[in-house]
ZADREN-235943 format. One record per residue (C-alpha): residue number from 0; residue in three letters; chain; x negated, y negated, z. Coordinates in steps of 0.25 Angstrom, whole numbers, plus 5000, padded with zeros to 4 digits. Example, Ala and Ser with C-alpha at 12.3 -4.5 7.8 and 13.67 -1.06 7.14 Angstrom:
! ZADREN-235943
atom num->0, residu->ALA, chaine->A, c1->4951, c2->5018, c3->5031
atom num->1, residu->SER, chaine->A, c1->4945, c2->5004, c3->5029
//
This chain:
! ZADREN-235943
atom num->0, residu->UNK, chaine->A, c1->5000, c2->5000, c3->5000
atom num->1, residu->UNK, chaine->A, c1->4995, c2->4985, c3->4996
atom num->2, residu->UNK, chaine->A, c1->4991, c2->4977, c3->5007
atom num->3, residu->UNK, chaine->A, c1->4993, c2->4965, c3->4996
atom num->4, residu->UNK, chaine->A, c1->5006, c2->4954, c3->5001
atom num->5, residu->UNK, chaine->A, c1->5017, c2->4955, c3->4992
atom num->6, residu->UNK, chaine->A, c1->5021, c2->4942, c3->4985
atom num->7, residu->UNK, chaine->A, c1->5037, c2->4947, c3->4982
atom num->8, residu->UNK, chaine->A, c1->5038, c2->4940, c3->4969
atom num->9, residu->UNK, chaine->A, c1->5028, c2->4931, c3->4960
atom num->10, residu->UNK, chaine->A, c1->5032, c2->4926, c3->4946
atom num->11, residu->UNK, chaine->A, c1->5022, c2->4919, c3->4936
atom num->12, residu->UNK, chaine->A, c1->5029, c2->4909, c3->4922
atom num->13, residu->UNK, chaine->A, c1->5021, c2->4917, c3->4910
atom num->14, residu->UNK, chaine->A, c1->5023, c2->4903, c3->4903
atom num->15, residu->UNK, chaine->A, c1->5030, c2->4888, c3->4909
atom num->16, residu->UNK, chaine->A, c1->5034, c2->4887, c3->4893
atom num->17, residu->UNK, chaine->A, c1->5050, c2->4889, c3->4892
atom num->18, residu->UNK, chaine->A, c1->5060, c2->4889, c3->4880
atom num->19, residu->UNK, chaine->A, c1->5070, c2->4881, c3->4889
atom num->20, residu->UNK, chaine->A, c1->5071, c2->4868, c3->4896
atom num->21, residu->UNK, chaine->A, c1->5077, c2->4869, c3->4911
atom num->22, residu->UNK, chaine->A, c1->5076, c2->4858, c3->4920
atom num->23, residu->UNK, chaine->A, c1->5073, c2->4862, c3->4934
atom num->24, residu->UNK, chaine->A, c1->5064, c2->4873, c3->4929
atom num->25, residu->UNK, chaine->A, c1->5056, c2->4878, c3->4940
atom num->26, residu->UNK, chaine->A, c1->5046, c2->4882, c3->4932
atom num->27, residu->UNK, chaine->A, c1->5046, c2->4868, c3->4926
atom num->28, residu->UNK, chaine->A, c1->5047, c2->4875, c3->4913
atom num->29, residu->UNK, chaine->A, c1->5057, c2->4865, c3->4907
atom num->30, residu->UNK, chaine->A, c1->5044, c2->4857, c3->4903
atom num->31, residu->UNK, chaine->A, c1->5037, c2->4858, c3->4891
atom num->32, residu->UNK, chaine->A, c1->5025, c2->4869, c3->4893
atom num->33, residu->UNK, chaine->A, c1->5015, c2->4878, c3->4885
atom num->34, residu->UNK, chaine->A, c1->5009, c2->4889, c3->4886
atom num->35, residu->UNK, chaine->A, c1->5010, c2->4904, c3->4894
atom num->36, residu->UNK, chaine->A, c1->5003, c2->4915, c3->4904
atom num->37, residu->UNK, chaine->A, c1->4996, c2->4927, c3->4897
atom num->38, residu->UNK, chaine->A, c1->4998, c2->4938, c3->4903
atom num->39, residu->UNK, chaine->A, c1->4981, c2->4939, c3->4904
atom num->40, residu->UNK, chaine->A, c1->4982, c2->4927, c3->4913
atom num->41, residu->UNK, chaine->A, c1->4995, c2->4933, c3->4923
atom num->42, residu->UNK, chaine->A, c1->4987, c2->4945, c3->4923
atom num->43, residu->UNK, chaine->A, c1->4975, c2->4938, c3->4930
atom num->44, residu->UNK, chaine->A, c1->4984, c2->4932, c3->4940
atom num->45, residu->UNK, chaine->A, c1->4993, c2->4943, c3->4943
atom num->46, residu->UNK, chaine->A, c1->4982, c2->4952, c3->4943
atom num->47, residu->UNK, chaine->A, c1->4977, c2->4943, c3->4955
atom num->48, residu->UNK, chaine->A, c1->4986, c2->4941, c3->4964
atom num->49, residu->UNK, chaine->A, c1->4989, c2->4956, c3->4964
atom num->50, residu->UNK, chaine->A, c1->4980, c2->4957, c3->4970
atom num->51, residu->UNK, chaine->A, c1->4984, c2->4948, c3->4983
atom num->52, residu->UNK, chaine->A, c1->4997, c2->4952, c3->4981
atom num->53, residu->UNK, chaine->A, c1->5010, c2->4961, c3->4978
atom num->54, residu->UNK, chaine->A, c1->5019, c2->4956, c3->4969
atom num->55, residu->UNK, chaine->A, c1->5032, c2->4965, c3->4966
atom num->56, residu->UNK, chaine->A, c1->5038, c2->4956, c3->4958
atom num->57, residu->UNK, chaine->A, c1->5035, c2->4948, c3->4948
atom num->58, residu->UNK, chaine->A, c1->5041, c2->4936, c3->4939
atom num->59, residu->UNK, chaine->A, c1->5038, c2->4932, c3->4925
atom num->60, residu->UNK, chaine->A, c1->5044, c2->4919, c3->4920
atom num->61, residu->UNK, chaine->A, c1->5042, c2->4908, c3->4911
atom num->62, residu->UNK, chaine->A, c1->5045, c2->4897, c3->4908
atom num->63, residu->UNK, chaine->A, c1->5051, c2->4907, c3->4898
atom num->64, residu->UNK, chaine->A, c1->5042, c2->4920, c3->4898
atom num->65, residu->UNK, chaine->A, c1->5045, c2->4925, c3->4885
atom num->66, residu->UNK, chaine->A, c1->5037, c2->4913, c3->4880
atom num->67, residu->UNK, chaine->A, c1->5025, c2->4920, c3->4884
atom num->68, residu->UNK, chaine->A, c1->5020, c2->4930, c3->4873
atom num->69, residu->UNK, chaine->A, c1->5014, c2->4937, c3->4885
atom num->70, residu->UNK, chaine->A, c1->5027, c2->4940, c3->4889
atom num->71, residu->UNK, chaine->A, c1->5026, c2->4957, c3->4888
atom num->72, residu->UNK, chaine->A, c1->5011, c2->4957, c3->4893
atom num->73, residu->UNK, chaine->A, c1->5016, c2->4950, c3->4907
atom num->74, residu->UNK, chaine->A, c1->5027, c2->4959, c3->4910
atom num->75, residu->UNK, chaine->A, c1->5019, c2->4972, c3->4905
atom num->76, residu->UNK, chaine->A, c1->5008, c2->4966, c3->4913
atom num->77, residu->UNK, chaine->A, c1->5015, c2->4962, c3->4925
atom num->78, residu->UNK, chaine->A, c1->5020, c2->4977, c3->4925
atom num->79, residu->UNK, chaine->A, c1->5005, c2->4983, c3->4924
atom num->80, residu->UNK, chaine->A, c1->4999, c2->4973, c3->4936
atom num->81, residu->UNK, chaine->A, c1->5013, c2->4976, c3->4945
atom num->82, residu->UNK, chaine->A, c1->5019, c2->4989, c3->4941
atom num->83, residu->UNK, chaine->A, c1->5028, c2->4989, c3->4951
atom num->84, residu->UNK, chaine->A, c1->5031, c2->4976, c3->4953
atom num->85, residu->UNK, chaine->A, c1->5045, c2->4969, c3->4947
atom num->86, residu->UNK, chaine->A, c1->5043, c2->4961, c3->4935
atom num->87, residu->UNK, chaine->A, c1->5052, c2->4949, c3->4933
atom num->88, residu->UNK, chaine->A, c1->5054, c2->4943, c3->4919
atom num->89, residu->UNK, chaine->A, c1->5062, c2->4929, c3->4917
atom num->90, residu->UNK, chaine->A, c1->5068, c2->4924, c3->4906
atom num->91, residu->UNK, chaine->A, c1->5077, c2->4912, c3->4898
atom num->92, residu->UNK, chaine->A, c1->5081, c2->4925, c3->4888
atom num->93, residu->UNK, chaine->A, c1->5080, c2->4915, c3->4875
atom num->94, residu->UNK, chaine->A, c1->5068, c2->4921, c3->4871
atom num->95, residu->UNK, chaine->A, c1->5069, c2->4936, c3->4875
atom num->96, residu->UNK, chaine->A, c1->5077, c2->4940, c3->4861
atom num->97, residu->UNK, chaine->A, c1->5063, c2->4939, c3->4856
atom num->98, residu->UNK, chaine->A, c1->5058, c2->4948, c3->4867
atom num->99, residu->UNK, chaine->A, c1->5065, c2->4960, c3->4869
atom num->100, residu->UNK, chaine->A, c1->5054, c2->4969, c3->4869
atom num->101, residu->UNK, chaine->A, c1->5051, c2->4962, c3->4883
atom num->102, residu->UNK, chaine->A, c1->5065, c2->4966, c3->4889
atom num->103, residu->UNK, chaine->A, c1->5063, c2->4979, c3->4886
atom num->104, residu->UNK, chaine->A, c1->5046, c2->4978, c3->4892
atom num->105, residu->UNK, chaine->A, c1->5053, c2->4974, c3->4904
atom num->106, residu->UNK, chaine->A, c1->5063, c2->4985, c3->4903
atom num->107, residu->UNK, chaine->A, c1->5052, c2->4995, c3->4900
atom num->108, residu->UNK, chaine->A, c1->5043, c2->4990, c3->4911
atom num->109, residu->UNK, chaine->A, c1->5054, c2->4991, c3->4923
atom num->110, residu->UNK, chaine->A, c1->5055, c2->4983, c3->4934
atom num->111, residu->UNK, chaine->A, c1->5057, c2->4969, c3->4928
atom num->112, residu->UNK, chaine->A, c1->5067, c2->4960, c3->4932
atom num->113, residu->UNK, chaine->A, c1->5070, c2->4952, c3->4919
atom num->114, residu->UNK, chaine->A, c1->5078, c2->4939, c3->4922
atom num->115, residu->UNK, chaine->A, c1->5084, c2->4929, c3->4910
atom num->116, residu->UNK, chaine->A, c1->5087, c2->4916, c3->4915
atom num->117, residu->UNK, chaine->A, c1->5097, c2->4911, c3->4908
atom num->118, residu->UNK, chaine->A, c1->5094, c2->4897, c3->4904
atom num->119, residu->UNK, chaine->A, c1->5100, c2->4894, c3->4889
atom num->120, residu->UNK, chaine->A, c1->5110, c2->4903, c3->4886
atom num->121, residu->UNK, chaine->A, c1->5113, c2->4908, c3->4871
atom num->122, residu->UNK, chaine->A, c1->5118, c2->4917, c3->4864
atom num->123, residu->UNK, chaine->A, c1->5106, c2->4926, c3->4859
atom num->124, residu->UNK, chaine->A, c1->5102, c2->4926, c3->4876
atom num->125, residu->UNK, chaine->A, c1->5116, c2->4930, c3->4880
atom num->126, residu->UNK, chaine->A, c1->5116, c2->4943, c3->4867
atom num->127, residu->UNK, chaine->A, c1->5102, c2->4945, c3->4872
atom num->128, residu->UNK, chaine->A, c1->5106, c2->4945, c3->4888
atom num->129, residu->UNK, chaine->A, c1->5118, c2->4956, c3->4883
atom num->130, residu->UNK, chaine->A, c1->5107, c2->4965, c3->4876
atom num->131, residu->UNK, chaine->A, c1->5097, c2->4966, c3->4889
atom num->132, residu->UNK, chaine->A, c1->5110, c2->4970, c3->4893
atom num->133, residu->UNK, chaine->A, c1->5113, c2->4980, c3->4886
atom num->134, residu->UNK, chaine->A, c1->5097, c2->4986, c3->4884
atom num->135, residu->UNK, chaine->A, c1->5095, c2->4992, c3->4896
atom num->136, residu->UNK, chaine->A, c1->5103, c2->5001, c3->4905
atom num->137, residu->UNK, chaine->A, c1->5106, c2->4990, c3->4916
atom num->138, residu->UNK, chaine->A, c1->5113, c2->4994, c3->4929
atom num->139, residu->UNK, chaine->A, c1->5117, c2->4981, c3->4936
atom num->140, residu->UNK, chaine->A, c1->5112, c2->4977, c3->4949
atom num->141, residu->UNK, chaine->A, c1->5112, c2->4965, c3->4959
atom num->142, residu->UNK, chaine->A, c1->5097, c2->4962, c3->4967
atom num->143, residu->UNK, chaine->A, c1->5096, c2->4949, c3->4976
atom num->144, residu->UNK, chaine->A, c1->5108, c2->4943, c3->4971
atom num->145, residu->UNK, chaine->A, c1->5106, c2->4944, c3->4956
atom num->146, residu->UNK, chaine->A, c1->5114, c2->4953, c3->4946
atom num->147, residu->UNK, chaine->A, c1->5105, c2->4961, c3->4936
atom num->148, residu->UNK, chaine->A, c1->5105, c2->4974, c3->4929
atom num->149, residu->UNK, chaine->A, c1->5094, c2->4984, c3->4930
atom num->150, residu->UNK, chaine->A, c1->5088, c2->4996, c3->4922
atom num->151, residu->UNK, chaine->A, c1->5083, c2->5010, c3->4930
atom num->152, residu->UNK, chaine->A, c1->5069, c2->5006, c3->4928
atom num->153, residu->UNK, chaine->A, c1->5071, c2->4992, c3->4935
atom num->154, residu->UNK, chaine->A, c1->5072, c2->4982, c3->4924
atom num->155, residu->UNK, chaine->A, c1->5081, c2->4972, c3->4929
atom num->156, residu->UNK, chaine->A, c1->5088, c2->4961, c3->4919
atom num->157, residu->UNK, chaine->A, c1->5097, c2->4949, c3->4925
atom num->158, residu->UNK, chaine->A, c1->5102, c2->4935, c3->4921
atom num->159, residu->UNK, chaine->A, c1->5101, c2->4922, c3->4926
atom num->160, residu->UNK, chaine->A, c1->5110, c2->4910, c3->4924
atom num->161, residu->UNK, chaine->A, c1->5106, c2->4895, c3->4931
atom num->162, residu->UNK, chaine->A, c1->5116, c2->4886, c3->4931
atom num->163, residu->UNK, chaine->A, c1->5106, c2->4875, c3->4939
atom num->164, residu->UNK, chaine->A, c1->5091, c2->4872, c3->4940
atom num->165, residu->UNK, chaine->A, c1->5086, c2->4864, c3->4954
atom num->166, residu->UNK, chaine->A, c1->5076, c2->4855, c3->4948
atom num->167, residu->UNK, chaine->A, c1->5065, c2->4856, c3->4958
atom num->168, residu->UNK, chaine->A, c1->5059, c2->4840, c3->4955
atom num->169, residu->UNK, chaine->A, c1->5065, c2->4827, c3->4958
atom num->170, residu->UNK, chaine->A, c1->5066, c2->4819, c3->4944
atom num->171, residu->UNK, chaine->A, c1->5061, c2->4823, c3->4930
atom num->172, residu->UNK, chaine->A, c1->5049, c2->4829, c3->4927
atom num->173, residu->UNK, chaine->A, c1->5042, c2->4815, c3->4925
atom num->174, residu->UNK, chaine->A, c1->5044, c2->4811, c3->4938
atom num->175, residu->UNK, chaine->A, c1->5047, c2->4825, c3->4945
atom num->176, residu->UNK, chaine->A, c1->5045, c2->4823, c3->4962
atom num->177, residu->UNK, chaine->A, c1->5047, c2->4833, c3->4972
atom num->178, residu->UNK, chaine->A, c1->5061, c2->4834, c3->4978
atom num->179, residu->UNK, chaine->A, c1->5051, c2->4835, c3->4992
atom num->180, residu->UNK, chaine->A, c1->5062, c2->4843, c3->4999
atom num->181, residu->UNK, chaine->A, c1->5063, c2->4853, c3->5013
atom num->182, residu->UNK, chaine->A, c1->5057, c2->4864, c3->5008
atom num->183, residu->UNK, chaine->A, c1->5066, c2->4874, c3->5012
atom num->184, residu->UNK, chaine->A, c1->5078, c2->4867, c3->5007
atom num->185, residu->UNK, chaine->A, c1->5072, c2->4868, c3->4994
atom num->186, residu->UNK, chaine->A, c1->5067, c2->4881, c3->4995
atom num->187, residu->UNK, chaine->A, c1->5083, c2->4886, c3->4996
atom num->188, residu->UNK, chaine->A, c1->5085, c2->4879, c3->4984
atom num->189, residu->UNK, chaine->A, c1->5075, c2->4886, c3->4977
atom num->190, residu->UNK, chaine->A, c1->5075, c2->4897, c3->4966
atom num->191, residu->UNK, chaine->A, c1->5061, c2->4901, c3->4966
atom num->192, residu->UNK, chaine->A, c1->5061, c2->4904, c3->4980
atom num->193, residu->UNK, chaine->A, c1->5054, c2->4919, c3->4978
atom num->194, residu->UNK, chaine->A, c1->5047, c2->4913, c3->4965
atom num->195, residu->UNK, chaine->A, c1->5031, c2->4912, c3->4967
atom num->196, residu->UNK, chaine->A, c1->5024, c2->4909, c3->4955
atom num->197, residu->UNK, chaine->A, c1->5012, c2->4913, c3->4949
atom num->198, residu->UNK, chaine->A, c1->5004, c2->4902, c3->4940
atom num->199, residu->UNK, chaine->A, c1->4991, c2->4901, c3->4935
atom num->200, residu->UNK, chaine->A, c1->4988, c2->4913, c3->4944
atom num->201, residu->UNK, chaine->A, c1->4992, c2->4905, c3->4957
atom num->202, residu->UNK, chaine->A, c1->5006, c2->4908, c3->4964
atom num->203, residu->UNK, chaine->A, c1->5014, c2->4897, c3->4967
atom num->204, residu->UNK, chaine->A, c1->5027, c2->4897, c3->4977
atom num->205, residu->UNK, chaine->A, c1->5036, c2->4896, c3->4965
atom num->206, residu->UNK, chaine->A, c1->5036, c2->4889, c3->4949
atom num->207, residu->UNK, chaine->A, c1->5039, c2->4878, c3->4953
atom num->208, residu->UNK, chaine->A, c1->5029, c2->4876, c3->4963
atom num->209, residu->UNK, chaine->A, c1->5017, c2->4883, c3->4954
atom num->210, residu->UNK, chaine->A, c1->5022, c2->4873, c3->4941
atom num->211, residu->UNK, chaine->A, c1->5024, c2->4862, c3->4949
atom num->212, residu->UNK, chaine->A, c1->5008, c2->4856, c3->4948
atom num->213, residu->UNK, chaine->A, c1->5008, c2->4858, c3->4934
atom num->214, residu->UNK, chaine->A, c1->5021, c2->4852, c3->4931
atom num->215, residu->UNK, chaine->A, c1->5020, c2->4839, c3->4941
atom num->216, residu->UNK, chaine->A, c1->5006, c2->4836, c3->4934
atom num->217, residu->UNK, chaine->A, c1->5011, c2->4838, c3->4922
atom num->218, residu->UNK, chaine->A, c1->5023, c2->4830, c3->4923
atom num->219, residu->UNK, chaine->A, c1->5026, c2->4822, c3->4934
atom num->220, residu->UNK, chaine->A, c1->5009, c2->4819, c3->4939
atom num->221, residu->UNK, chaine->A, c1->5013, c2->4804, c3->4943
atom num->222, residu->UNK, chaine->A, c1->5020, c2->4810, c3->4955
atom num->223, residu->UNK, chaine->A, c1->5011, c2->4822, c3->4960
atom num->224, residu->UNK, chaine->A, c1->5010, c2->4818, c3->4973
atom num->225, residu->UNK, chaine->A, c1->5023, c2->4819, c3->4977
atom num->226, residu->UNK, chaine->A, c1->5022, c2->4834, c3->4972
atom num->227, residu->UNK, chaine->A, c1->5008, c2->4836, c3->4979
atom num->228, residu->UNK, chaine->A, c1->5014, c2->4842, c3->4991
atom num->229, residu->UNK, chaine->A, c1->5020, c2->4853, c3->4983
atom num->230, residu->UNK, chaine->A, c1->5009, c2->4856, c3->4973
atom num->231, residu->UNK, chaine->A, c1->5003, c2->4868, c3->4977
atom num->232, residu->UNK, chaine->A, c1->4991, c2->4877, c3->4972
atom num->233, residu->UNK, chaine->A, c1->4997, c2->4889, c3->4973
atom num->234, residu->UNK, chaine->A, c1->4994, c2->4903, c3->4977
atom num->235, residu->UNK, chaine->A, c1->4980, c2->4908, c3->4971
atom num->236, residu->UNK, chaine->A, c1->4976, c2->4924, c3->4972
atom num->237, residu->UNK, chaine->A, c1->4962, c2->4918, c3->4980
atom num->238, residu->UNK, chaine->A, c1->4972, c2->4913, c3->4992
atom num->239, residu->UNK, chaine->A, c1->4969, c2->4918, c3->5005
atom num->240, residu->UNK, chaine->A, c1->4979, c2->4930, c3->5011
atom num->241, residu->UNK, chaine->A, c1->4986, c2->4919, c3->5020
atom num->242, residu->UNK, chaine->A, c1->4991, c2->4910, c3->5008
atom num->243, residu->UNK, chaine->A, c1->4996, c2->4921, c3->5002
atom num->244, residu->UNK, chaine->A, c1->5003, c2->4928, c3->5015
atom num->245, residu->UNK, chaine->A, c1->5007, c2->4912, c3->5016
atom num->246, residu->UNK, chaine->A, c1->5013, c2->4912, c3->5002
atom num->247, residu->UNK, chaine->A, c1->5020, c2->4927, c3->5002
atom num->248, residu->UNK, chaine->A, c1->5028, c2->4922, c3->5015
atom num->249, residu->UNK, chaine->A, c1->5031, c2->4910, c3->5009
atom num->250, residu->UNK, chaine->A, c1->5039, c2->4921, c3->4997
atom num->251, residu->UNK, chaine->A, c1->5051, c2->4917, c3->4998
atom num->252, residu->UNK, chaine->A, c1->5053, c2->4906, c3->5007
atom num->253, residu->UNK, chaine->A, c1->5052, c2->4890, c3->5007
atom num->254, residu->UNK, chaine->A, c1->5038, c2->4882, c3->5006
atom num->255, residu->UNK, chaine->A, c1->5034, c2->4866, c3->5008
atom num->256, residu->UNK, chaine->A, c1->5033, c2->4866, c3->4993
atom num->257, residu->UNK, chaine->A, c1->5046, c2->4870, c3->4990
atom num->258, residu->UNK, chaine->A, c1->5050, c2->4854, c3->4994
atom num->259, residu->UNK, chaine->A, c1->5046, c2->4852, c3->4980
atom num->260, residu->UNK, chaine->A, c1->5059, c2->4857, c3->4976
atom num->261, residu->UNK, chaine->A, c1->5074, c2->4852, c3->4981
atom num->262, residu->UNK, chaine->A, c1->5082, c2->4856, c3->4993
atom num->263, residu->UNK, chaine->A, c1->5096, c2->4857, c3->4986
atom num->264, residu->UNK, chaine->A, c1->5101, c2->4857, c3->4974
atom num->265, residu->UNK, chaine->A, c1->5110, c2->4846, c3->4973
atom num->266, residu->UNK, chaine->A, c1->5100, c2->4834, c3->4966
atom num->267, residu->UNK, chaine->A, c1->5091, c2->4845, c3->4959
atom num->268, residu->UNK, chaine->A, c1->5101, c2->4853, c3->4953
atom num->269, residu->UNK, chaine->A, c1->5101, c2->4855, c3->4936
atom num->270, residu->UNK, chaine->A, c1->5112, c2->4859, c3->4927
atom num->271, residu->UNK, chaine->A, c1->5101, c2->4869, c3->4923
atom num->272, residu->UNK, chaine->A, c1->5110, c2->4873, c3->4911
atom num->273, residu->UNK, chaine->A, c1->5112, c2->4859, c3->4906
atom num->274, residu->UNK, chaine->A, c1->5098, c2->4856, c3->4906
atom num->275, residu->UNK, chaine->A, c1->5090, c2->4868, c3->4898
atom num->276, residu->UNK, chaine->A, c1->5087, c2->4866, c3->4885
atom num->277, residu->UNK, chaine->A, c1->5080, c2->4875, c3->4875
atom num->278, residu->UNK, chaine->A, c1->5065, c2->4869, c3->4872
//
């Protein structure tokens, strides 16, 4: 039996690029971005930080993932490091009509959780969600709240539908500030509340958190030092055994820099579907 502590969940973006515009991403994706994550360079991280940690779970994401060309080596990649670790795989869908040889990959490989999240529905998405459908030999099931259907060997497909984004900045993204709330007020208001991120081979507390240097510099550097108290370094595999203890316990629960985001929903609320357009 590992001695190694076990981190419940980690997911890592395979690219910031998105085919959709969203306001209140959390992952900030509704901005204009280039570029993605080889799997030669997940590799490397992953590879490190098992070795300091257990993850049974794990999350790919995007942005929207299936504009990463690496798509299949990261999920049969992720399978080889973690052979028995979940593999979760998130989608907007408007792309996978191109891709089904990576539904049935994830079918083949077992234990994958595949998620689309609805954003823009049309009509190809919807024909496409009734084929998945009808693909497999899914049994229904309901786990932590959520309705899916599952297959014998684990393979797990559900849809989700957001009616409302919380934007987690004061202002537009020229002049975003931090909403500098109780931190445990906003931590209940928050979707990403079992979501560590791992980027550029660090693990952050959440997207938003981990994305947030990059994107205040980028956009809104006139006011970085009102953000300076929730700019953080992140988690690096050197970190001594008491960071990470620290950071495991803290899975799950709220932290001073969640006081970047609000407390309730009621000034940061979007009309999500409103707002998304097609880039």
């Amino acid at each position: 039996m590992s001695n190694k502590p076990c981190l419940p969940f980690l997911e890592t973006m395979i690219t910031q690029v998105c085919n959709l515009s969203c306001l209140g991403c959390t992952n900030y994706s509704d901005l204009k971005h280039t570029g993605y994550v080889t799997w030669e360079q997940g590799k490397q991280w992953l590879t490190d930080w098992l070795t300091r940690v257990i993850i049974p779970d794990f999350g790919i994401m995007g942005g929207e993932p299936l504009i990463n060309p690496n798509c299949r080596e990261w999920l049969v990649g992720v399978r080889d490091l973690m052979p028995d670790s979940q593999i979760r795989f998130t989608t907007n869908g408007l792309l996978l009509h191109n891709h089904w040889d990576l539904i049935d990959l994830m079918y083949e490989l077992g234990n994958v959780s595949f998620k689309i999240s609805v954003h823009h529905e049309t009509a190809q998405l919807t024909e496409l969600i009734d084929q998945i459908q009808k693909r497999y030999n899914w049994q229904p099931v309901t786990e932590y709240g959520i309705d899916r259907w599952i297959t014998n060997n684990n393979f797990r497909f559900h849809i989700k539908r957001t009616d409302s984004f919380v934007k987690t900045y004061r202002n537009d993204y020229s002049n975003m500030l931090p909403w500098n709330s109780d931190p445990a007020e906003a931590f209940k208001n928050c979707c990403q509340q079992t979501c560590p991120l791992l980027y550029q081979g660090k693990i952050y507390k959440c997207s938003t958190s981990g994305l947030l240097s990059d994107t205040v510099s980028r956009m809104a550097p006139h006011n970085i030092e009102q953000w300076t108290p929730y700019l953080v370094a992140g988690l690096s595999t050197d970190c001594t055994n008491t960071e990470l203890s620290e950071f495991i316990n803290n899975f799950g629960k709220p932290h001073a820099q969640c006081g970047q985001c609000p407390a309730t929903q009621a000034d940061s609320t979007v009309d999500h579907i409103k707002f998304v357009k097609l880039k």
